[in-house]
C-alpha positions in Angstrom: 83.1 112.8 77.6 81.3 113.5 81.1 78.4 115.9 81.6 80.0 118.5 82.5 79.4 122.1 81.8 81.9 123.5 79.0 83.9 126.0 81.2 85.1 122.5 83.1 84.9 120.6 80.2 88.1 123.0 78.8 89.7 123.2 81.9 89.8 119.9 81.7 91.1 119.6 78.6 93.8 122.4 79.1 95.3 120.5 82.7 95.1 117.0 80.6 92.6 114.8 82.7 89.9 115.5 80.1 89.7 111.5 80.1 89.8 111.4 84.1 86.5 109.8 86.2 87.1 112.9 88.1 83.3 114.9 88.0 85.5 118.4 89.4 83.6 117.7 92.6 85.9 116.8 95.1 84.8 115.1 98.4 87.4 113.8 100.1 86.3 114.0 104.2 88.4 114.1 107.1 90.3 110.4 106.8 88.7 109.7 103.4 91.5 108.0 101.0 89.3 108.5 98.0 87.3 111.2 96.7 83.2 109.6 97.2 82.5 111.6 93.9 84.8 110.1 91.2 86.8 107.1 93.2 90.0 108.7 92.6 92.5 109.1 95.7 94.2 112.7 95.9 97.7 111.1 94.6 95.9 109.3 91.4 93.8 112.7 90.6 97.0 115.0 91.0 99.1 112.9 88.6 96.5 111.6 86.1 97.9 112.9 82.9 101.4 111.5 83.7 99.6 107.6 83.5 99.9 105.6 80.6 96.6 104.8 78.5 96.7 101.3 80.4 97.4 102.3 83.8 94.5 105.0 83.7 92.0 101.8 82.2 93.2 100.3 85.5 92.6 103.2 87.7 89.5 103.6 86.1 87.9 99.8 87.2 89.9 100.5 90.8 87.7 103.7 91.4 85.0 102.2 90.1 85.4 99.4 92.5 85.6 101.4 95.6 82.8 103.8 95.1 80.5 100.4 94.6 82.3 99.2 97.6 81.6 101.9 99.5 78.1 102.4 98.7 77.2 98.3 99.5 78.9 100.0 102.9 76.7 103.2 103.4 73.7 101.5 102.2 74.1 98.3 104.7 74.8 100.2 107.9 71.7 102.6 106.5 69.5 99.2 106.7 70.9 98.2 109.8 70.6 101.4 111.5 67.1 101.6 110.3 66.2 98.7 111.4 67.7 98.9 115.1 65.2 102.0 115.3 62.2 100.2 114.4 62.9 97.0 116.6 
């Protein structure tokens, strides 16, 4: 299970997304389709314990996907910004 603390750990387990990627920190921004946290889009996180044990493997290697995705992203406009100030 994720390190989380026990009060979310339960709650987890109570609402049925105990076996969820979803870290309980949600940051979805303004025009974000995925939370940058867990990888999980609002729609996927809402209706997680309706998902079949093979359709949540899926979602898990999706999220997975665009949170590495998105930080190759972040990380290469960070270079190139970085290195338009220095030249």
């Amino acid at each position: 299970m994720k390190d989380l603390p026990v009060s979310k750990k339960v709650k987890q387990i109570i609402k049925g997304i105990w076996d969820s990627p979803c870290i309980e920190v949600c940051t979805y921004k303004k025009g974000d389709s995925y939370c940058k946290a867990c990888g999980l889009t609002r729609i996927e996180k809402k209706t997680w314990k309706y998902f079949s044990i093979e359709d949540k493997e899926k979602i898990k290697i999706i999220s997975t996907h665009r949170m590495n995705e998105s930080a190759q992203i972040e990380n290469e406009f960070m270079v190139e910004t970085l290195f338009t100030k220095i030249f």
